[in-house]
N, C-alpha and C positions, 0 to 999 in steps of 0.2 A: 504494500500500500504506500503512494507516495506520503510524503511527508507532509507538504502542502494540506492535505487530507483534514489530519487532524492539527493543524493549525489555526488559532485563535483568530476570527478574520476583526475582531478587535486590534489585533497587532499588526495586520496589513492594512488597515483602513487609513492609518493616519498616512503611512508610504503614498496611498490613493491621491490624497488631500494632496500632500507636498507635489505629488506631478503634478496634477491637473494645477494648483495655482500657481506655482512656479513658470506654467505658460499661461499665466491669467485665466485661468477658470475660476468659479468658483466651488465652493464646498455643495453650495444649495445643486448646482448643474449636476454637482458626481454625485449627490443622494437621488435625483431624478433619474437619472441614466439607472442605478441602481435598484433604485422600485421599479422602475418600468420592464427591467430586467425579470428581476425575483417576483414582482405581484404584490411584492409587499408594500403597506403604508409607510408612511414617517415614523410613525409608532414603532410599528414591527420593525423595523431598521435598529431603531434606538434601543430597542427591546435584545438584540442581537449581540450589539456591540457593548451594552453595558454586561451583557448577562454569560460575555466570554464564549458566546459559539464557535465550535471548529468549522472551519469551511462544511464538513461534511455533515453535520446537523442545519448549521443555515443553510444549505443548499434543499437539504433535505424537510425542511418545512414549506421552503418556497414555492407557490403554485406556478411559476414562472410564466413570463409572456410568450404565447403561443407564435409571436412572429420570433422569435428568439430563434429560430433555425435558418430565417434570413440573414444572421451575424459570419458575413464568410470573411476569409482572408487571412492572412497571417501574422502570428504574436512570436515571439520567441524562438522564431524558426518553425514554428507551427502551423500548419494547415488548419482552423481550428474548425471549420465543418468535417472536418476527416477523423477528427479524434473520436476513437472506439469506445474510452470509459464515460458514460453520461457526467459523471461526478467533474470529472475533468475539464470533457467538453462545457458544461456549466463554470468551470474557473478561467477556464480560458475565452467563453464570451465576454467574461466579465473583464479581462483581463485587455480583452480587444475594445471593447467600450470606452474604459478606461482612455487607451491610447487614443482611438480615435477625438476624446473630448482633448486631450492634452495638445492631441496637434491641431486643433483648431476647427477640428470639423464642425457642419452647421448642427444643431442639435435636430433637427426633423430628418435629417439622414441618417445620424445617430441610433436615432430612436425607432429608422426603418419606415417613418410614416409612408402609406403609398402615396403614388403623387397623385393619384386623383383629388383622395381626401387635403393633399398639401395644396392643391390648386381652390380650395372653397373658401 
């Protein structure tokens, strides 16, 4: 089992924060990309990170966003629509998210909106 797994995402979250604002994002932008992600509210996010969840129980509560399989592309050398373990492939969209807000992208790409619904 990777390591990653059971890792407190309490102790990755703040790493999140420093990318994304270090390229002027903000905090509020990478809890949205996050819930929009996991299905989770504000609450349940905060609920998560005070209460010490491993990636692999946050993941595992999460009802996740069903366009979430639209997150293709590569993270760390990673294909992350190829990746085989669900657990994974769930840290690793997250992990593409992540990137994409750090580098600037527009948040409705981000977030997969389709363009019909971004055209109204």
């Amino acid at each position: 089992m990777p390591r990653i797994f059971s890792t407190a995402f309490a102790a990755v979250y703040p790493l999140y924060v420093t990318k994304v604002e270090r390229k002027g994002r903000t905090t509020s932008e990478l809890d949205q990309v996050i819930t929009w992600l996991t299905g989770f509210d504000e609450a349940t996010l905060r609920r998560h990170i005070a209460g010490g969840s491993t990636f692999e129980q946050f993941f595992a509560d999460a009802p996740m966003n069903p366009h979430a399989a639209l997150i293709t592309g590569v993270v760390c050398g990673v294909r992350v629509e190829n990746v085989e373990d669900p657990l994974m492939q769930q840290i690793r969209y997250l992990d593409k998210l992540v990137d994409e807000l750090a580098k600037g992208k527009a948040m409705d790409k981000i977030l997969r909106v389709p363009t019909e619904a971004a055209a109204q």
